[in-house]
N, CA, C and O atoms as a MOPAC input file, in Angstrom:
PM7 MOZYME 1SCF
protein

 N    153.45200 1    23.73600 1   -93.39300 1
 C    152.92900 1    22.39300 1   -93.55500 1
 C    151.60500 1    22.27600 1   -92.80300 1
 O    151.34200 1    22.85200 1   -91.74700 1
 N    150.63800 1    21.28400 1   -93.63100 1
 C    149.48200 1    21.49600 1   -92.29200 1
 C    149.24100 1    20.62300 1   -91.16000 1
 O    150.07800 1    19.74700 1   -90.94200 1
 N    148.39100 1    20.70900 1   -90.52700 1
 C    148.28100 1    20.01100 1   -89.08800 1
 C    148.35900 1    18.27400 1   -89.28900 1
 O    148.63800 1    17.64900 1   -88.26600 1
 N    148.20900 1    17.76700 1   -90.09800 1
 C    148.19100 1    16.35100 1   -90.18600 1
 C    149.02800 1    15.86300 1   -90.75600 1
 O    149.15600 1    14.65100 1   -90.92800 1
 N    150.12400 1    17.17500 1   -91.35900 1
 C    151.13800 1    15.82000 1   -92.49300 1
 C    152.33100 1    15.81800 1   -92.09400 1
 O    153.00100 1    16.74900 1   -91.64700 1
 N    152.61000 1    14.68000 1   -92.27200 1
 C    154.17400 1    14.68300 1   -91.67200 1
 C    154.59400 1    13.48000 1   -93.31600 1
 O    153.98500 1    12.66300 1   -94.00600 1
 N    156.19400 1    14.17800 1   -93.23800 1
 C    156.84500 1    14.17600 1   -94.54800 1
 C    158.16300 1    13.82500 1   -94.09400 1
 O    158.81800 1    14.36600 1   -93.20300 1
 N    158.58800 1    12.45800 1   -95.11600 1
 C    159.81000 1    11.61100 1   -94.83600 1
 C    160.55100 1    12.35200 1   -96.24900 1
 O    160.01100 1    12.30900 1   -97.35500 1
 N    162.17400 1    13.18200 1   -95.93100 1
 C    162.86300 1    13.17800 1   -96.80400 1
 C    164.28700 1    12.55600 1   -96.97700 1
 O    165.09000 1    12.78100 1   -96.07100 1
 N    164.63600 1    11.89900 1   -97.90000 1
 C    165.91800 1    11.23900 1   -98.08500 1
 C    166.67700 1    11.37600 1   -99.32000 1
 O    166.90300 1    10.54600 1  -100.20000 1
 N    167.12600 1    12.95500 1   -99.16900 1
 C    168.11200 1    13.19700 1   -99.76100 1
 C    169.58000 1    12.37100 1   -99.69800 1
 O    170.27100 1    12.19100 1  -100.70100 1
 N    169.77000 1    12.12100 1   -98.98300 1
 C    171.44200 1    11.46900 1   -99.00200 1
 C    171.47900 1     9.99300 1   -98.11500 1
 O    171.01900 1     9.77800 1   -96.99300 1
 N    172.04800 1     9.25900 1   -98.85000 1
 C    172.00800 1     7.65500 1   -98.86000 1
 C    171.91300 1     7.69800 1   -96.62700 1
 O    172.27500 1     8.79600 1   -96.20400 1
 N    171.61400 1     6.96100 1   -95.80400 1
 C    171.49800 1     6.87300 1   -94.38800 1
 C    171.12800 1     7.64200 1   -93.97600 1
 O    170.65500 1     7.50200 1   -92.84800 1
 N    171.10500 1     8.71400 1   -94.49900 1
 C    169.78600 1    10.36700 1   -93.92100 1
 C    168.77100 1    10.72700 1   -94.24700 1
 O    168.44700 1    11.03200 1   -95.39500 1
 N    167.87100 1    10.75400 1   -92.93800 1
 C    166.47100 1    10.88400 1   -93.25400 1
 C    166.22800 1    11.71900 1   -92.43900 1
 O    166.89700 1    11.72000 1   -91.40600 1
 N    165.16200 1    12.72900 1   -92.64000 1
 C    164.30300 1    13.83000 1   -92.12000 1
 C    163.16000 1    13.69500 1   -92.31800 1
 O    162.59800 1    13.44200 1   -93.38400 1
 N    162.55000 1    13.92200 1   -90.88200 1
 C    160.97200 1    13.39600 1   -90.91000 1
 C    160.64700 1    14.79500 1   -90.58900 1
 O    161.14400 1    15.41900 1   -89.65100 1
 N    159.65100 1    15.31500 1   -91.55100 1
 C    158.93100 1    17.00500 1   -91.55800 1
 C    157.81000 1    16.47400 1   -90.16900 1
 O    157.22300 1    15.39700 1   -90.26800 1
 N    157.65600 1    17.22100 1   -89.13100 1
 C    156.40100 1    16.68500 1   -88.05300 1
 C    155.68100 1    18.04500 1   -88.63400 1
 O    156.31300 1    18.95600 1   -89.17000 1
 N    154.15500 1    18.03600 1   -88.42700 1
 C    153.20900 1    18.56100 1   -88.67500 1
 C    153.89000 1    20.33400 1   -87.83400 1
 O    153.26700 1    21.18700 1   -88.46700 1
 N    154.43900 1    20.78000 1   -87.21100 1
 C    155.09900 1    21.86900 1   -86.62100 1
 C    155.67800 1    22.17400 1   -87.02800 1
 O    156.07900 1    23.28000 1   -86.66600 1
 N    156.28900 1    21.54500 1   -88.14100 1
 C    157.27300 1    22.08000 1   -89.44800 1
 C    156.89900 1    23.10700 1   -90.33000 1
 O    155.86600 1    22.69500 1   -90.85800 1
 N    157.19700 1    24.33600 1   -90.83000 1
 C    157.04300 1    25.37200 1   -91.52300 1
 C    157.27200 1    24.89900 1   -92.72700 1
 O    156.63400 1    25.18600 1   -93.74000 1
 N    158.54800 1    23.87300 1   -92.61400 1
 C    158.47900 1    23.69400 1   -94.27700 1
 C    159.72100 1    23.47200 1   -94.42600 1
 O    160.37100 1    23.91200 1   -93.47700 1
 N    160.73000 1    22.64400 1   -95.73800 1
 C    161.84200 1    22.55400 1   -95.60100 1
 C    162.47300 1    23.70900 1   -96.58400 1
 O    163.66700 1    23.65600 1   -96.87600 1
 N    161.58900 1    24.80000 1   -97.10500 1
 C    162.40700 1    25.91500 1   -97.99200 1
 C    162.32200 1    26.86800 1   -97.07500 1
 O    163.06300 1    27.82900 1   -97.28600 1
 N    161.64500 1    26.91700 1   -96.10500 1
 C    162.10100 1    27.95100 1   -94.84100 1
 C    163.54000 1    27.85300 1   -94.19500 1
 O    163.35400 1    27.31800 1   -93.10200 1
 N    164.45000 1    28.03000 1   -94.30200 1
 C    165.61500 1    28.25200 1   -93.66400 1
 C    165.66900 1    28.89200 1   -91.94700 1
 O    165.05200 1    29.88100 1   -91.54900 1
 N    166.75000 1    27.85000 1   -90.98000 1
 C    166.42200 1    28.72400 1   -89.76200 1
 C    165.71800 1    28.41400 1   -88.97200 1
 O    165.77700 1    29.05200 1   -87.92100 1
 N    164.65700 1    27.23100 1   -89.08800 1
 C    163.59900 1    27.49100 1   -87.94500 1
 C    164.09700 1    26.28400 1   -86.84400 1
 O    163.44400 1    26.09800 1   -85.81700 1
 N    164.91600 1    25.74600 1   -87.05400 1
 C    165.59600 1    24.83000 1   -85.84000 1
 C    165.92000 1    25.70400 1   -84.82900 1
 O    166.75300 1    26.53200 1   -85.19900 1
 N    165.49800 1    25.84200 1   -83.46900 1
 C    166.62000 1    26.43600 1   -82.22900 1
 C    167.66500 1    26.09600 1   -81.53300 1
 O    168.67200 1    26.63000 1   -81.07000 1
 N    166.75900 1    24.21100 1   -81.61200 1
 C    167.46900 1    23.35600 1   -80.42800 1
 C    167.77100 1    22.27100 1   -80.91500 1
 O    166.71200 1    22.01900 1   -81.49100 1
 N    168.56100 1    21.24900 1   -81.16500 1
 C    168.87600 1    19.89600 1   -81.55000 1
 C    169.56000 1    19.02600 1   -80.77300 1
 O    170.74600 1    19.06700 1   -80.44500 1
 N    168.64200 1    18.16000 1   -80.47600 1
 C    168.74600 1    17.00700 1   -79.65200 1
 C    169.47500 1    15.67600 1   -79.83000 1
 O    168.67600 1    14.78100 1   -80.10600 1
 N    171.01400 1    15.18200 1   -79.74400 1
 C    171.40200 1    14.09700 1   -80.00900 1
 C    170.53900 1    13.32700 1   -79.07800 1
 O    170.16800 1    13.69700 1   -77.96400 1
 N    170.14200 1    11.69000 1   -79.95400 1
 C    169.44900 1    10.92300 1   -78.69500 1
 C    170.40100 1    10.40900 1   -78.17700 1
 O    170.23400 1    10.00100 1   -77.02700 1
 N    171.94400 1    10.20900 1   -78.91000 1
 C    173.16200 1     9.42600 1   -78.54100 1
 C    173.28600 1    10.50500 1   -77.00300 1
 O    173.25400 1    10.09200 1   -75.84400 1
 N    173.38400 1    11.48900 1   -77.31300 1
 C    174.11100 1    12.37700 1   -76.19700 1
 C    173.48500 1    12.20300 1   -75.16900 1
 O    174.01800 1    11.94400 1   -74.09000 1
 N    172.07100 1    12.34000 1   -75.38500 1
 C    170.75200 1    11.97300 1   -74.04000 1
 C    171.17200 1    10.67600 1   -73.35100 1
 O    171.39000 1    10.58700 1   -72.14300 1
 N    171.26900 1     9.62900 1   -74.27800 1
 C    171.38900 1     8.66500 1   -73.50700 1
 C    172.54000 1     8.36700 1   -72.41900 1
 O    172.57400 1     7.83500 1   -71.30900 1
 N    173.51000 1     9.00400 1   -73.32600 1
 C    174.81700 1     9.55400 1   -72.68400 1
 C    174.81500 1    10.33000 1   -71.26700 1
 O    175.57000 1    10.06200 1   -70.33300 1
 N    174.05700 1    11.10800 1   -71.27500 1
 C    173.45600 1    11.94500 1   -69.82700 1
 C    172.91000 1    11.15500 1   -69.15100 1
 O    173.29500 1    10.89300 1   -68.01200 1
 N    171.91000 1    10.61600 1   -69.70700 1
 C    171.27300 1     9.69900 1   -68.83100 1
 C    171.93400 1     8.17000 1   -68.35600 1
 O    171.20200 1     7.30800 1   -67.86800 1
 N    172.90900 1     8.02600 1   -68.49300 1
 C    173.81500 1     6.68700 1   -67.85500 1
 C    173.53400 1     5.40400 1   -68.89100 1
 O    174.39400 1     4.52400 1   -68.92000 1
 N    172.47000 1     5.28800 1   -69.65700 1
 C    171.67400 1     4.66000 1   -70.95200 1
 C    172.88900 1     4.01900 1   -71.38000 1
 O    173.16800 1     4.54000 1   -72.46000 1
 N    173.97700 1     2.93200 1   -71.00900 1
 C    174.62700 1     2.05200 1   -72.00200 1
 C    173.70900 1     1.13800 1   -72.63800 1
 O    173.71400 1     0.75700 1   -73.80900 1
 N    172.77700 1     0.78600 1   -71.52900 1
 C    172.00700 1    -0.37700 1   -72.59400 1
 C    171.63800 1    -0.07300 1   -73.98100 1
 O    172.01100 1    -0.64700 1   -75.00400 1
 N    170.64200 1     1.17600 1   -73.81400 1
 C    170.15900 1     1.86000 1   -75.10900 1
 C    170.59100 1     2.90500 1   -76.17400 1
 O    169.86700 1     3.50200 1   -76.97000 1
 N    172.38500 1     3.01900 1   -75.95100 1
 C    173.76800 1     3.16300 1   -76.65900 1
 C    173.80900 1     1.99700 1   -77.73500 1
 O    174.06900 1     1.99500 1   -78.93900 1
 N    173.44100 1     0.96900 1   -76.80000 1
 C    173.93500 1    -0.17000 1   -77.48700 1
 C    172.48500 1    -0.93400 1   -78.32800 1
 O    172.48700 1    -1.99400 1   -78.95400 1
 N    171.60700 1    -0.22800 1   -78.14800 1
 C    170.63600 1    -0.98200 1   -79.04500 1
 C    170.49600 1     0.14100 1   -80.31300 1
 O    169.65900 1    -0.02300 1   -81.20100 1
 N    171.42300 1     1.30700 1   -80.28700 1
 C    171.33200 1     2.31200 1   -81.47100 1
 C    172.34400 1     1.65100 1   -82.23200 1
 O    172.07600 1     1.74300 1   -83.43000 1
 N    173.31800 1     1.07100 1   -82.03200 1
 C    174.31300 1     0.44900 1   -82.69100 1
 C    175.28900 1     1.87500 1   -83.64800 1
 O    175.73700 1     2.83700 1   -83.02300 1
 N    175.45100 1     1.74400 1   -85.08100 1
 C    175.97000 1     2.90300 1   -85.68500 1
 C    174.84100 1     4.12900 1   -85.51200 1
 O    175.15500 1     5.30300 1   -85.31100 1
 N    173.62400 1     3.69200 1   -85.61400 1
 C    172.36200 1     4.68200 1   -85.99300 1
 C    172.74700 1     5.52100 1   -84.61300 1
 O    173.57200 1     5.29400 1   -83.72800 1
 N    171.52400 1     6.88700 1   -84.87300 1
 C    171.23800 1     7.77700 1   -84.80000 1
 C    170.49000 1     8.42200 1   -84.74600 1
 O    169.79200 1     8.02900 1   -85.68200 1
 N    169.87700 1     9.42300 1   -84.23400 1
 C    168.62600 1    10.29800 1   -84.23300 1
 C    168.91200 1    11.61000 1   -83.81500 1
 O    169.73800 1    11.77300 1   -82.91700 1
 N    168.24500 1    12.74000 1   -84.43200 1
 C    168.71400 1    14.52700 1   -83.86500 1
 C    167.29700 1    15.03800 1   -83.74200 1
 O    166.66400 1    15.23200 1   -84.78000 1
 N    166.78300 1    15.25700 1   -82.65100 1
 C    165.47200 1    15.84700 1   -82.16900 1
 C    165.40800 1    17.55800 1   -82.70500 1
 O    166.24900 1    18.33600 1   -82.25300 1
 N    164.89200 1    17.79700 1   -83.18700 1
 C    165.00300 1    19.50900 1   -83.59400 1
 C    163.82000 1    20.21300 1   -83.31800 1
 O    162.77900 1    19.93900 1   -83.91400 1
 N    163.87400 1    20.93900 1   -82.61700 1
 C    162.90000 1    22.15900 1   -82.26600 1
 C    162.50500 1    23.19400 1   -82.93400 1
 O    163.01300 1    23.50200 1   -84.01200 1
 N    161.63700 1    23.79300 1   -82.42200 1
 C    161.76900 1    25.29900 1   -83.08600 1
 C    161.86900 1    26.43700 1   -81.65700 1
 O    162.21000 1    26.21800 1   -80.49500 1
 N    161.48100 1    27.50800 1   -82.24200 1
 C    161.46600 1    28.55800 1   -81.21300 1
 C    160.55200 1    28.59600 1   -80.17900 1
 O    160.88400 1    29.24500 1   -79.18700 1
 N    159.12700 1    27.87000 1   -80.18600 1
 C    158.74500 1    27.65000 1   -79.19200 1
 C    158.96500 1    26.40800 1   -78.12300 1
 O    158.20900 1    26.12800 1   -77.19300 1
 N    160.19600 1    25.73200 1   -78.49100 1
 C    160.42500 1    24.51700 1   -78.01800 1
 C    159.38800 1    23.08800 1   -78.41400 1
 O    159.41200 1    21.95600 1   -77.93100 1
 N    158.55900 1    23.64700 1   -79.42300 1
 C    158.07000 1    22.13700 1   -79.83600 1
 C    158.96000 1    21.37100 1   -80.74400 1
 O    159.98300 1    21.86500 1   -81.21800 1
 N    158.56600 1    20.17800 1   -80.97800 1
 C    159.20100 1    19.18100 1   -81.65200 1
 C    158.89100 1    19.30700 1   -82.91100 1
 O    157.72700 1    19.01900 1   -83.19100 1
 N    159.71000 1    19.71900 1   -83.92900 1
 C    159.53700 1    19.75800 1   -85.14600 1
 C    160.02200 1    18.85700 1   -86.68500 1
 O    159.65200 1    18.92400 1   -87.85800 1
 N    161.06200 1    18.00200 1   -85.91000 1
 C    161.76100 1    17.07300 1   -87.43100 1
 C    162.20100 1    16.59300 1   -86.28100 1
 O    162.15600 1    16.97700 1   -85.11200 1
 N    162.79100 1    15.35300 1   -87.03400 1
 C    163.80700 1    14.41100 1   -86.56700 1
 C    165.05200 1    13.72700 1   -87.79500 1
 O    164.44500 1    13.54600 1   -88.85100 1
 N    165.77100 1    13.53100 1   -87.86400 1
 C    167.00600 1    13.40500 1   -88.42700 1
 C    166.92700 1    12.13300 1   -88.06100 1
 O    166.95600 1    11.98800 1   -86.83900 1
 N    166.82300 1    10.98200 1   -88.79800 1
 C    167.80100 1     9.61200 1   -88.37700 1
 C    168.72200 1     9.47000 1   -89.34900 1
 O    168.42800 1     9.57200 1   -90.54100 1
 N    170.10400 1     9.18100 1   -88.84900 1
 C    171.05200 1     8.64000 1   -89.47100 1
 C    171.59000 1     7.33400 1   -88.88300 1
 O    172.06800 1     6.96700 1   -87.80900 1
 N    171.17600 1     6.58300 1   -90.55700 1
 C    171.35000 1     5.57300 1   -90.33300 1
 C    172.81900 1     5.00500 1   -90.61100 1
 O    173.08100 1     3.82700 1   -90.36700 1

């Protein structure tokens, strides 16, 4: 993908994937390392308030191999 585009996909009804410009691409298979619940973070971090302003929603931070930020997942 190139340096400026970032790409919203919504294949399945409350799921969305946002391509960030660090994205290889979504027919590349594999390039996630690391995935980040924000529920779980907040969870670590003592965060009831901001548990409670996600309500059902959701978010999954995904990396790649150099640890940059590459997609994000909201489920809504």
């Amino acid at each position: 993908m190139g340096d400026d585009y970032v790409q919203l996909d919504a294949d399945e009804r409350g799921v969305f994937y946002v391509y960030l410009p660090n994205h290889p691409g979504k027919e590349i298979s594999g390039v996630v390392s690391n995935s980040i619940r924000l529920r779980d973070l907040f969870v670590d971090l003592g965060r009831t308030d901001l548990l409670q302003l996600l309500g059902e929603a959701d978010m999954v931070l995904d990396c790649g191999e150099d640890g940059k930020l590459i997609g994000v997942e909201i489920l809504a």
